[in-house]
Short mmCIF file of the C-alpha atoms (twelve columns), coordinates in Angstrom:
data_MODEL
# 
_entry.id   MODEL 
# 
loop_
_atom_site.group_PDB 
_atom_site.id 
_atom_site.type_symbol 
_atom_site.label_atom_id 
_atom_site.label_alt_id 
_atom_site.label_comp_id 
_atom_site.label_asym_id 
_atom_site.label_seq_id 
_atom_site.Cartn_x 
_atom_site.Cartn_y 
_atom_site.Cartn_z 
_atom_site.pdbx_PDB_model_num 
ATOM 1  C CA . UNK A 1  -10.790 -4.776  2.231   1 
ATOM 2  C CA . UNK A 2  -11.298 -7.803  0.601   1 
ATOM 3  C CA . UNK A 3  -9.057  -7.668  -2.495  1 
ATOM 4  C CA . UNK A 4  -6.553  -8.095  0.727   1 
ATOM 5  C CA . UNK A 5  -7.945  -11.321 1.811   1 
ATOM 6  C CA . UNK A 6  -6.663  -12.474 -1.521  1 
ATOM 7  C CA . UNK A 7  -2.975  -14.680 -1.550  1 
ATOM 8  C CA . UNK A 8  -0.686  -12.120 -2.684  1 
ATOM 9  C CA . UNK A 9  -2.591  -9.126  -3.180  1 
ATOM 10 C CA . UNK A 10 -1.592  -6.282  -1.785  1 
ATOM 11 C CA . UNK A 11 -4.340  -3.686  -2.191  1 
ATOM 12 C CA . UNK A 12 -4.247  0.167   -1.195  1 
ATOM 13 C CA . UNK A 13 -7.619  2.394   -1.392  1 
ATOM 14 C CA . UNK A 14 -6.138  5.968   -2.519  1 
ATOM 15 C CA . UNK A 15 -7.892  9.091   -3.184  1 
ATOM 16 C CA . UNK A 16 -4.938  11.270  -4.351  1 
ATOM 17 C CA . UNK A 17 -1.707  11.001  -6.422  1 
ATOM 18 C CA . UNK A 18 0.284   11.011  -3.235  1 
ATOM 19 C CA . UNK A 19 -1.072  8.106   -1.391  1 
ATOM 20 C CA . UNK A 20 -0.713  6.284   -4.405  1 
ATOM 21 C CA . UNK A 21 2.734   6.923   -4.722  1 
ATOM 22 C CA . UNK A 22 3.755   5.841   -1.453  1 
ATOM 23 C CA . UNK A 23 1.576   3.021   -1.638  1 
ATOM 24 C CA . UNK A 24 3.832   1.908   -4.329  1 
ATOM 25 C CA . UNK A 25 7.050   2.622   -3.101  1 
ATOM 26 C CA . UNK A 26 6.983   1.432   -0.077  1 
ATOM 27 C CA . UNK A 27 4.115   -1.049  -0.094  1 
ATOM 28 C CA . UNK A 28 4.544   -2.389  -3.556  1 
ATOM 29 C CA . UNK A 29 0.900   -2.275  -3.619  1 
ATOM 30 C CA . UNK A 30 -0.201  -4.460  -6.652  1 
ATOM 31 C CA . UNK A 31 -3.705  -3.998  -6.996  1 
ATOM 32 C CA . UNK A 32 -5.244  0.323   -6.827  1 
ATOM 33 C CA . UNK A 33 -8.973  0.648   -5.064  1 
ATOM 34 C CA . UNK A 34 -10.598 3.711   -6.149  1 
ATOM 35 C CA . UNK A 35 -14.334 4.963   -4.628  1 
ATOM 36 C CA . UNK A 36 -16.102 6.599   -7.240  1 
ATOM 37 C CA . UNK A 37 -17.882 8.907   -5.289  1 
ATOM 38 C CA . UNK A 38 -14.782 10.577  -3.840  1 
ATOM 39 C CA . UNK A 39 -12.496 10.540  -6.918  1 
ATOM 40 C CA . UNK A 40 -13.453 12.268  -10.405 1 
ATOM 41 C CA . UNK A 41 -12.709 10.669  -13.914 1 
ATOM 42 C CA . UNK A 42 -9.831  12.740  -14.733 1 
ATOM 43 C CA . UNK A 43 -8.070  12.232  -11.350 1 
ATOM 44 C CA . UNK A 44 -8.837  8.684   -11.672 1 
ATOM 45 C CA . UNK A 45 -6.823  8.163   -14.772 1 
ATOM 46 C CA . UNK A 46 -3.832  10.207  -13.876 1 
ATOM 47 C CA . UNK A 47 -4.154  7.809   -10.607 1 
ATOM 48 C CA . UNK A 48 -3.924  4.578   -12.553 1 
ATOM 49 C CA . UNK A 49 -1.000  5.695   -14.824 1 
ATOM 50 C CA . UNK A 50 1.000   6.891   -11.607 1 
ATOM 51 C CA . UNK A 51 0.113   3.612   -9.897  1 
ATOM 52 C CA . UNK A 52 1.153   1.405   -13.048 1 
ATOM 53 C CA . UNK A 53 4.158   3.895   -13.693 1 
ATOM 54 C CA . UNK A 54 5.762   3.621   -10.051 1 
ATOM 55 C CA . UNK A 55 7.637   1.232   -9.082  1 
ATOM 56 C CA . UNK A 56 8.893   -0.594  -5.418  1 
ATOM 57 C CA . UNK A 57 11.922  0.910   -3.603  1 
ATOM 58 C CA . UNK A 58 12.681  -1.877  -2.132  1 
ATOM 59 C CA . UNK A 59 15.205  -1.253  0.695   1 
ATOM 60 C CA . UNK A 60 14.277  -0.868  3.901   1 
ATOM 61 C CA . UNK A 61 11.026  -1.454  2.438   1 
ATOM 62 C CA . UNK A 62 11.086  -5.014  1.839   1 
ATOM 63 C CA . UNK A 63 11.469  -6.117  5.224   1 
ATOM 64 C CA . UNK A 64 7.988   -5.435  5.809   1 
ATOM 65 C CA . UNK A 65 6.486   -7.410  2.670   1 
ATOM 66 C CA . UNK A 66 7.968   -10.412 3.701   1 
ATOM 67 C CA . UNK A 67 6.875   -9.788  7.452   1 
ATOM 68 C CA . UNK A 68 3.662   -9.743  5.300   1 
ATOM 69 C CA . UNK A 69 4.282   -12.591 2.933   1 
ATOM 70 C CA . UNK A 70 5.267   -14.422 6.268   1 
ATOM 71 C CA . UNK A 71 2.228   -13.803 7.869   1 
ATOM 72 C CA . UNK A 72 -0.005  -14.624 4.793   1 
ATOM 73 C CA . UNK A 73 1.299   -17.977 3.750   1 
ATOM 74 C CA . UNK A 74 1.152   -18.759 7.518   1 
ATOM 75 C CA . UNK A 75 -2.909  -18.702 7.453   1 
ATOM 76 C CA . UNK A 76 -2.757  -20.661 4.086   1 
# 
């Protein structure tokens, strides 16, 4: 939650390959939180190389990261 309060980051806590594809695609998450009492080393890794290996759709997508960008240089 904090990495959030943070100009410009946009963090996403994921605990499977899934989320953090989404969170990527649609987000354009730039910064993965993992808990390392939920996720084991192996997963971990194949998490970071899928997060640094996906990119941003963009789209329909974008809208809402400069809704976000919007609302973040707003409280600067």
């Amino acid at each position: 939650l904090a990495a959030n309060k943070c100009y410009g980051i946009r963090a996403a806590c994921c605990s499977d390959t899934f989320s953090v594809r989404m969170t990527r695609l649609h987000n354009n998450a730039n910064a993965l939180c993992l808990g390392a009492r939920v996720i084991g080393p192996g997963l971990a890794l194949d998490m970071v190389d899928l997060f640094l290996s996906t990119g941003f759709e963009g789209d329909r997508h974008q809208k809402r990261i400069d809704l976000v960008a919007e609302i973040e240089a707003a409280g600067k």
